[in-house]
N, C-alpha and C positions, 0 to 999 in steps of 0.2 A: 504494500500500500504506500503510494507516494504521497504522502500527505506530512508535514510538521508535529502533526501530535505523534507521530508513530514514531517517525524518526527520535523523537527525545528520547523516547523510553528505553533505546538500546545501549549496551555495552558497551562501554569505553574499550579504546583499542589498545594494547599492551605498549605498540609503540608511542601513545601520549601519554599514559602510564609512564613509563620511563622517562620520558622528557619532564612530568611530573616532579619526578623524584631531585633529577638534576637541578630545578628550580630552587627546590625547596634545600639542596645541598648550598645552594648559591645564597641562600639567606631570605628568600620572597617568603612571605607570609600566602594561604590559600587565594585571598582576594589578591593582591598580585600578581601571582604565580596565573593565576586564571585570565588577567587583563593583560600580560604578557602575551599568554599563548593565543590569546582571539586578536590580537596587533598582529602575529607571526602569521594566521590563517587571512586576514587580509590582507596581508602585503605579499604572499605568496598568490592567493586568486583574487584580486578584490573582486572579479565579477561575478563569480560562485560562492561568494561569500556569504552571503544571505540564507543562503541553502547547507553549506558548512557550520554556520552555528545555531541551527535550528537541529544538528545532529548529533546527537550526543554519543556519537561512535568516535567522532571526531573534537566535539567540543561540550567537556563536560557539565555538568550544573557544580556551581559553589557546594553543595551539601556533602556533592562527592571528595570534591576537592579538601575541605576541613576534615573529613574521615581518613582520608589517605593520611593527610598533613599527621593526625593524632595518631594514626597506627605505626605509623613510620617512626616515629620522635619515642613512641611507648617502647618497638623495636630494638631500638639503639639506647637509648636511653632509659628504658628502665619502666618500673612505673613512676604516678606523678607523687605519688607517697607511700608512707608504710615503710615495715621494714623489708621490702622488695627493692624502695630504695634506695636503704641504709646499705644493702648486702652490692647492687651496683654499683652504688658508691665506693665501697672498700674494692672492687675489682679494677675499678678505673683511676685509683692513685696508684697504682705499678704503674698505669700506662703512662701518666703524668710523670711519673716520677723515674722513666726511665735513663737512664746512662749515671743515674747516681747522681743525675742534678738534683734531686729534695727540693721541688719547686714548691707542690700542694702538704700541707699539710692537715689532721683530720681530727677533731673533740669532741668533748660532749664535756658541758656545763651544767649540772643539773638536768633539765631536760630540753638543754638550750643545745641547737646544734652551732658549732665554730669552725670554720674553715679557713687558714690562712694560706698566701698565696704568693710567691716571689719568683718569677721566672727567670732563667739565666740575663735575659735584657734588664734584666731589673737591678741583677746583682750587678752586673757591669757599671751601668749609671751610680748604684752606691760606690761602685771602687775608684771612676776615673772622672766625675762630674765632681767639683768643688763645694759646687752649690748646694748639694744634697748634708754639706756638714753646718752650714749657714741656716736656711731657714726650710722648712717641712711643712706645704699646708696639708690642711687634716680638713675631709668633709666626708658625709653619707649618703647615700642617696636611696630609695628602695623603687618599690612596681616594675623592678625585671622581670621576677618570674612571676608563677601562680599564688606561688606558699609567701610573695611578701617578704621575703629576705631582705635585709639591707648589706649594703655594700659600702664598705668607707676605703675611701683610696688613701693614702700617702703617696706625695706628690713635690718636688722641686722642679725650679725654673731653671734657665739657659738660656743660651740664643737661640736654641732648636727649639722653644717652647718649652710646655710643663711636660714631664716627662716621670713617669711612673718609680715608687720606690718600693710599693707593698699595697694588695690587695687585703679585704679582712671580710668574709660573707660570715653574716650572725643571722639568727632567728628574732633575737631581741635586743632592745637600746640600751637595755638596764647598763649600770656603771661597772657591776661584779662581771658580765658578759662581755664588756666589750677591753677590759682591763686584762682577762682570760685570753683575748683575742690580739691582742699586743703582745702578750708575753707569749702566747705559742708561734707568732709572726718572726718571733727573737730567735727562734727555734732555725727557722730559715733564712734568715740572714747570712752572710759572708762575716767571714773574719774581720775585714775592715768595712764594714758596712760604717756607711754616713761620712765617705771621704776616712776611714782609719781610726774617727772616733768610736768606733763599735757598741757594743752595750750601751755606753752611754749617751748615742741619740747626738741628734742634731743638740746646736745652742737654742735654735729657736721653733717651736711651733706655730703654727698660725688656723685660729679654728671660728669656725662661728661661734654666738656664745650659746654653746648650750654644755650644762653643769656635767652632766654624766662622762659626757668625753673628754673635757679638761680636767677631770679627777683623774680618769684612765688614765691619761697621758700622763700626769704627774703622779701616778700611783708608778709607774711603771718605767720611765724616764724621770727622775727626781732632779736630777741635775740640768734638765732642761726647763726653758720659761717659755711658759705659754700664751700667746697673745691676741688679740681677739681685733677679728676683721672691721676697720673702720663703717665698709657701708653697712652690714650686717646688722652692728650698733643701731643706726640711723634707721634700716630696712625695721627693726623690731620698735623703735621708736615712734615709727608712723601707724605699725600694727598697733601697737598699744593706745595709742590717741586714738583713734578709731573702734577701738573696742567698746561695747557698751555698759561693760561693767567700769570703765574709765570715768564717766559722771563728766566728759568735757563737751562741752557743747562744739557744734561744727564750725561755728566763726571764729572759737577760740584757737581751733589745734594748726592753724598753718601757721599762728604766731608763736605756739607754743613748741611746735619743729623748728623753728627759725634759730630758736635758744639753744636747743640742743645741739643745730648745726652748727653752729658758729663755736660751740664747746669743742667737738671732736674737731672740727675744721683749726684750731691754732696752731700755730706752729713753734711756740715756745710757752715757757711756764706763765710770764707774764701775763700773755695773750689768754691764756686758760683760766687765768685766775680775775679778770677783766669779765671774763665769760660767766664765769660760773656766780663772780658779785652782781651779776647784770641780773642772772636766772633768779637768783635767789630776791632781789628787791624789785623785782617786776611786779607791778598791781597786779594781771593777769593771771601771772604764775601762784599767787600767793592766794589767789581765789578757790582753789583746787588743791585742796589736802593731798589728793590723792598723786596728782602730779608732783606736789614736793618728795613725796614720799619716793616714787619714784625716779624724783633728781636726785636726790642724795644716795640710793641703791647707786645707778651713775657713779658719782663719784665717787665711790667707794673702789671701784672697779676702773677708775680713770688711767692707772697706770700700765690695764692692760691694753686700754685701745689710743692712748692721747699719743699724739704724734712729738710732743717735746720732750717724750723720756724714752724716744729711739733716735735720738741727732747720733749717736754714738754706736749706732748698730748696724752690723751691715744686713739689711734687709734689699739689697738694692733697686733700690725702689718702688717694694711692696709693700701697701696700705690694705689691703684688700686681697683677698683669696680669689679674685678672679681666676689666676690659674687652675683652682683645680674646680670650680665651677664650670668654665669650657669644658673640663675633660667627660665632667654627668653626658653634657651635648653629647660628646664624641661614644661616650657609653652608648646612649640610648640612640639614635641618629644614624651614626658608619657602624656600630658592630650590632648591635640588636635590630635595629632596624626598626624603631618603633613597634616591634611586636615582642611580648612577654616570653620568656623561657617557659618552656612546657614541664620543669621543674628545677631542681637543685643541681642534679650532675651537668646538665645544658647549658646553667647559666655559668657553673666553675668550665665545664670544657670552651666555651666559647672567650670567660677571660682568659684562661691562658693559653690556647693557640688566636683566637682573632684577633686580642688586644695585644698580643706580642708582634702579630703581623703588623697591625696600624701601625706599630711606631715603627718596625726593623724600617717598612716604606718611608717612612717621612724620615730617618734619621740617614736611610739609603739617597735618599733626594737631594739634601743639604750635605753628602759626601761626595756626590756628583754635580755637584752644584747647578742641581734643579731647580732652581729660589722661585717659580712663578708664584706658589701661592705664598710666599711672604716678602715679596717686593715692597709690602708698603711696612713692613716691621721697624719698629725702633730699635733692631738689633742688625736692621740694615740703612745707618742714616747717609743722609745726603753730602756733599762736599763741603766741609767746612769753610768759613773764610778765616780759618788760619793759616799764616804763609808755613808749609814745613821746613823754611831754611830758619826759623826762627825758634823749630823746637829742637832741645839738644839733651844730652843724659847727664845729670851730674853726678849719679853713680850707676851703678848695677842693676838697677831697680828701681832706678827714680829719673822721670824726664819732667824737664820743665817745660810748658808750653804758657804760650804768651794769653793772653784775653784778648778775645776776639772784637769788644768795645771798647777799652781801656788799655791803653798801650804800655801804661806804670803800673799793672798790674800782672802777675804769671801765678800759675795755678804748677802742682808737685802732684801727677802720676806715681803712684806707685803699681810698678807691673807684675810685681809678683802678687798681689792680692787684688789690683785691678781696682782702688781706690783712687779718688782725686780730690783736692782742696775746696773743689767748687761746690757751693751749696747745694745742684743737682748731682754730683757722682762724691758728695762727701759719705750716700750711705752704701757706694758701689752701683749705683742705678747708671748705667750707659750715658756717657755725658761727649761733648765733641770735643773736649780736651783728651779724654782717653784715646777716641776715634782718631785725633791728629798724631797721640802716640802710637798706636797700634798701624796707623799708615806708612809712618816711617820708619819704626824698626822693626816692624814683623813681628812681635814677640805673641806666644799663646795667649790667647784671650777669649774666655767665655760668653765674655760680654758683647761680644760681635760673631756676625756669620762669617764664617773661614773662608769667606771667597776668594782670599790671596793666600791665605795659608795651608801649605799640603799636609806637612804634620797635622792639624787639629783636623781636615778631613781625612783622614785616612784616621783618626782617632774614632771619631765618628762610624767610619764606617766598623769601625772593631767594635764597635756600641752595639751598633746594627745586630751586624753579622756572627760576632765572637769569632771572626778567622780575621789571622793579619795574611791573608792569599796574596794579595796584591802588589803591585811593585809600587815604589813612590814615583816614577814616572807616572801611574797613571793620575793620579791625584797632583803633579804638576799643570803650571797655565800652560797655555800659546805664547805668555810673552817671558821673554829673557826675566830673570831676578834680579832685580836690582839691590841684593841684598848686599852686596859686595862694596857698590858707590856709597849707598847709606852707612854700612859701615864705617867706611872712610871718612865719610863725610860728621859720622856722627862723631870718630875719632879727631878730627880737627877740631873740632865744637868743645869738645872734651881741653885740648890744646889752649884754647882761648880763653876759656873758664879759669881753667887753675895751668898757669905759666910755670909754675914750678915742674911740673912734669914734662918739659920738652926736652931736658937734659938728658930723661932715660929714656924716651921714646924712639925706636931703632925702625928708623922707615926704611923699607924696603926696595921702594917704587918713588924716585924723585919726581918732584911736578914738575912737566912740561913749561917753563917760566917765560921763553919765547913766544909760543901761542897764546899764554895767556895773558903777554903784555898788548898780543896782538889786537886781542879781542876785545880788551880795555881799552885800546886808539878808537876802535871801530865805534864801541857804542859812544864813548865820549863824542864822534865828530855826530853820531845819531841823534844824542841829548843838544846838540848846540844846531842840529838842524830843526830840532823842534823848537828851539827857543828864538830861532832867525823866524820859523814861519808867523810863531804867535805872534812876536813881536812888530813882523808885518801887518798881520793881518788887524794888531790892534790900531796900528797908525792911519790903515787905509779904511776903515769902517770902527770908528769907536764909541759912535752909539749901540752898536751891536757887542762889542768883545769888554770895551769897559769895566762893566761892573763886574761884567764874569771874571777877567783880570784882578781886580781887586780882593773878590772873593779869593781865588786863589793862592793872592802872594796870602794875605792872615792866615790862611787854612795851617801853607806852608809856616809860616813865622811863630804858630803856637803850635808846632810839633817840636818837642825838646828832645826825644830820648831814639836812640839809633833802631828802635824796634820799630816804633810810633814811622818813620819816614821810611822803612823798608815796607811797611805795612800799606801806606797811600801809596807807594810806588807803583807797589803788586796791583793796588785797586783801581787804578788811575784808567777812567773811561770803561770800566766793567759794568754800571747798569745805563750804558747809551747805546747798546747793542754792538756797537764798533768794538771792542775787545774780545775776543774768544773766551770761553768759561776753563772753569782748571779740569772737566775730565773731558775726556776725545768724545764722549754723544754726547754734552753739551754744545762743544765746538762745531762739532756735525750738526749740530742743530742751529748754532747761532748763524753758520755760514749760510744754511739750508734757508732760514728764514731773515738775515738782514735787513732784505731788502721789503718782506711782506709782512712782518708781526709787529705791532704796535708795543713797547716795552710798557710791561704792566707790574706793580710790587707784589711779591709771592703771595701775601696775606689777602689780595685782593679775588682773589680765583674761591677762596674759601665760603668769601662772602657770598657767592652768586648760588641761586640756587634756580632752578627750573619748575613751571609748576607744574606744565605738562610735559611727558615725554611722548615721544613721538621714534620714530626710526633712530633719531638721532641718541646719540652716547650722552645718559642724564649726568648733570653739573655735579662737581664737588663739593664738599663742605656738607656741613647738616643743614637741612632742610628748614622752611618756618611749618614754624606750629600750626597755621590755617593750610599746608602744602600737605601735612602726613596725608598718606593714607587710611581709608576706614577700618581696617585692625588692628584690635587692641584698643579698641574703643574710640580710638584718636577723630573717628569722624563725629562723634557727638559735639564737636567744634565747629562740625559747618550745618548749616541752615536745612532743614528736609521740607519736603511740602507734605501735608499733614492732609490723610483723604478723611475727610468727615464720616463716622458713623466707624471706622476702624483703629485700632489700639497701633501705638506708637510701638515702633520695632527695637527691641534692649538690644544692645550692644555688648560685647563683653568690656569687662574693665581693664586698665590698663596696668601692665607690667612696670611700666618704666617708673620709679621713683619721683624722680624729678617731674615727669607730666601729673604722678597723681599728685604730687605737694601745689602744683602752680594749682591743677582745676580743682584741690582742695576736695579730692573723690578718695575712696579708699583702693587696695594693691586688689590686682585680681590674684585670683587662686591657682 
């Protein structure tokens, strides 16, 4: 019978069966895995297509598709509870734990199950990332699987991003449970876990504030200090103003956020304690018991999140657990896929082969210096305008680099911890004084992406991979190393500084003193050809060149100091488009467009923003607030027309912090 209804009723055919299977090995959830294969039957007939999925030989129904999905996953993994799956579970820590790595480990707490988690990438980054001895954020996340597990990562920074130190899956939050779960993670650690400090943990933790886990943590790391995420603060601040058992009226609480922001927002004691006199004699504040009461919990707790009793820390410059909040993303998102583990063995075998795959790729990518998806990173900044003949070492480990606004000012690099003087890289945060050092003497640096440096990729890639296979050829540029000239160069610099030492310094290589008297004639007659043309050009048109003239002899005449006149030298004519920029695709670009682009100040590009897109590539910068779009509630900002006799359409509420404080609306869920 050739008819639609008959056709559905039939058997699926073994070979989309199989292609079934394969989907569902690739990570597709039933619903996908099925919109998948009806995309695959149209683009193979679209003109029989209509008749192909009205057949269910060929194109199953969803109901099938979910029963395979569960029978398959029950198969291989187990049941989804019971002690079926207690007994698969012990089967499949051999398999994990083969070659004698001890990645998974397996407890029981009472009747809490604890499973900890370190895979050989994991121990690497404890042994040869720095970072990981400095500061450790700590967060939880659950809704993987069916049973509600929660999962808490440990987690450090780099230039490659956050980058994994230890998995912990619990049954429950309790503080006896999750303290359990630290100490048997100890279990699997390396000998020098946390950079060599071992047992004894990182100096710093970084967690949101909730009680149960920064007991664990200091139950079980005693010697470490735990510190508590700036927004988190603020995020729980705005919950709690908005709760109804709070007693604050809704006109009150955007004034009442305002006080507590400007608390965590200081930047010294003074500025804190300004704050905190403000909080406490505000009419407002003072209306609402409940809120004092509240304030003072605050600052009792001020020393773990205020930002003036870490000037002294190297946190480099982390305020905020953002890092290991992307990674929940990168959880749920690239390795789960938005759909739930079909229990406990699915959700431990997926973190440690899927989650070990994400990163061996992204830490493979920045060894090969793949950088498309972190072009815009602060751990890959832009060319500084500091001249490099101006930076020099004045010892082993310490180079001086000048200030890029202040010519009587110079900032002290230190490169073997990769600190700097300046207010941005005083906590280790990526600052362009470092970036000026690290351009000119190559030395290892975490704090930047190794795109000139083959040692720190090929480091990388042993992070990745755990094989040193490779040869350093291949982890070399295209272009020659100029690590020889800077040498030298940096050794003269060395010469000038401290003159005592010329007497035992045993040069090899005499300088060329002819050519370089040569080449001193040349620009000399170049410098007095440009002073013949000004000089023309001001005689012959001086209502035009005048004033500019003027302007420039003062500019000249209050530069006193020999850094200060090498530094306008270098700049002279760099934002009129006529001067070439300091790297080759800038150059390439200034020659490309002299003649067509209008010179515009960088911050200017920021401001523009687009309200419609269209074909065209949308503007930079953040957008205005009447421009967002309608998700996340953002369009209850623009105007709707309203059809009589029908109910207005709810919106969900908005994530973003800072939009619920302005519209004075609570966080969504």
């Amino acid at each position: 019978m050739n008819s639609a209804d008959a056709l559905r009723r039939r058997d699926v055919s073994p070979q989309v069966h199989d292609k079934f299977l394969q989907l569902f090995a690739a990570g597709h959830s039933p619903s996908s895995a099925l919109e998948v294969h009806k995309c695959d039957l149209q683009m193979e007939d679209g003109d029989s297509y209509s008749i192909q999925a009205a057949d269910r030989h060929l194109c199953p129904d969803l109901q099938w598709c979910f029963r395979l999905y569960y029978k398959t996953f029950k198969s291989e993994y187990g049941p989804q509870s019971g002690d079926g799956m207690v007994n698969t579970l012990q089967e499949r820590l051999t398999q994990w734990n083969d070659d004698s790595n001890n990645s998974v480990a397996y407890s029981v707490h009472g009747d809490e199950t604890i499973i900890g988690i370190c895979t050989p990438l994991m121990k690497r980054v404890h042994s040869h990332i720095r970072q990981s001895s400095e500061l450790v954020f700590v967060d939880s996340t659950g809704c993987l699987d069916m049973n509600s597990c929660r999962v808490f990562v440990l987690m450090t920074n780099c230039c490659a991003g956050g980058l994994p130190l230890g998995l912990l899956v619990t049954t429950s939050e309790a503080e006896s449970v999750v303290a359990a779960g630290l100490q048997l993670l100890q279990t699997l650690l390396p000998d020098d876990a946390f950079f060599g400090r071992g047992s004894a943990g990182p100096f710093y933790f970084m967690t949101d504030d909730c009680l149960a886990e920064r007991n664990a943590l200091k139950q079980v790391f005693p010697t470490s200090v735990t510190l508590l995420c700036k927004f988190h603060v603020l995020w729980a601040a705005w919950r709690w103003l908005w709760n109804n058992n709070s007693g604050i009226p809704a006109s009150s609480r955007t004034h009442l956020y305002n006080l507590i922001h400007r608390a965590v927002s200081a930047k010294t004691g003074d500025e804190l304690a300004g704050a905190f006199t403000s909080l406490f004699n505000d009419e407002t504040a003072n209306m609402h018991d409940r809120f004092m009461d509240y304030a003072k919990k605050l600052v009792e707790k001020s020393e773990l999140w205020s930002s003036c009793y870490r000037d002294d820390v190297a946190l480099r410059g982390h305020s905020t657990n953002n890092t290991v909040e992307s990674s929940m993303r990168i959880l749920k998102d690239r390795i789960f896929k938005r759909l739930k583990a079909f229990n406990l063995i699915q959700l431990i075998d997926f973190l440690v082969t899927r989650l070990e795959q994400y990163y061996e790729r992204r830490l493979t990518n920045i060894a090969n210096n793949r950088l498309d998806t972190v072009s815009h990173s602060r751990y890959l900044p832009k060319d500084s305008d500091i001249a490099l003949c101006n930076v020099w070492k004045a010892s082993a480990d310490v180079v001086h680099v000048p200030s890029a606004s202040d010519a009587d000012v110079s900032y002290c690099v230190h490169t073997t911890l990769w600190l700097c003087t300046c207010p941005a890289g005083r906590s280790g945060a990526p600052c362009k004084h470092q970036w000026a050092a690290f351009t000119k003497y190559r030395d290892d640096c975490f704090n930047f992406l190794p795109v000139s440096s083959p040692s720190m990729r090929k480091l990388f890639h042993y992070i990745a991979t755990g094989k040193d296979d490779m040869p350093d050829s291949w982890f070399a540029g295209l272009k020659a190393d100029a690590s020889e000239s800077v040498n030298s160069a940096a050794s003269s610099e060395r010469q000038i500084a401290e003159p005592q030492v010329q007497q035992t310094v045993d040069l090899t290589v005499e300088p060329d003193t002819d050519s370089m008297a040569e080449e001193v004639h040349k620009t000399a007659e170049d410098i007095a050809r440009m002073t013949t043309m000004i000089t023309s050009k001001l005689e012959q048109d001086p209502g035009t060149y005048l004033e500019a003239a003027k302007a420039m002899v003062r500019n000249f005449d209050c530069i006193s100091t020999t850094n200060g006149l090498v530094s306008a030298m270098h700049c002279f004519g760099k934002y009129t488009g006529a001067a070439p920029s300091l790297t080759c695709r800038r150059k390439r670009k200034a020659i490309a467009f002299a003649n067509k682009a209008i010179g515009v100040q960088p911050t200017a590009l920021a401001r523009r923003s687009v309200k419609c897109y269209g074909r065209a590539v949308c503007g930079l910068g953040r957008p205005a607030k009447n421009a967002r779009s309608t998700e996340h509630g953002y369009g209850k900002l623009r105007s709707r027309t309203v059809t009589a006799g029908l109910p207005t359409r709810k919106t969900a509420a908005p994530h973003c912090l800072a939009e619920c404080v302005s519209r004075n609306s609570s966080l969504g869920k």
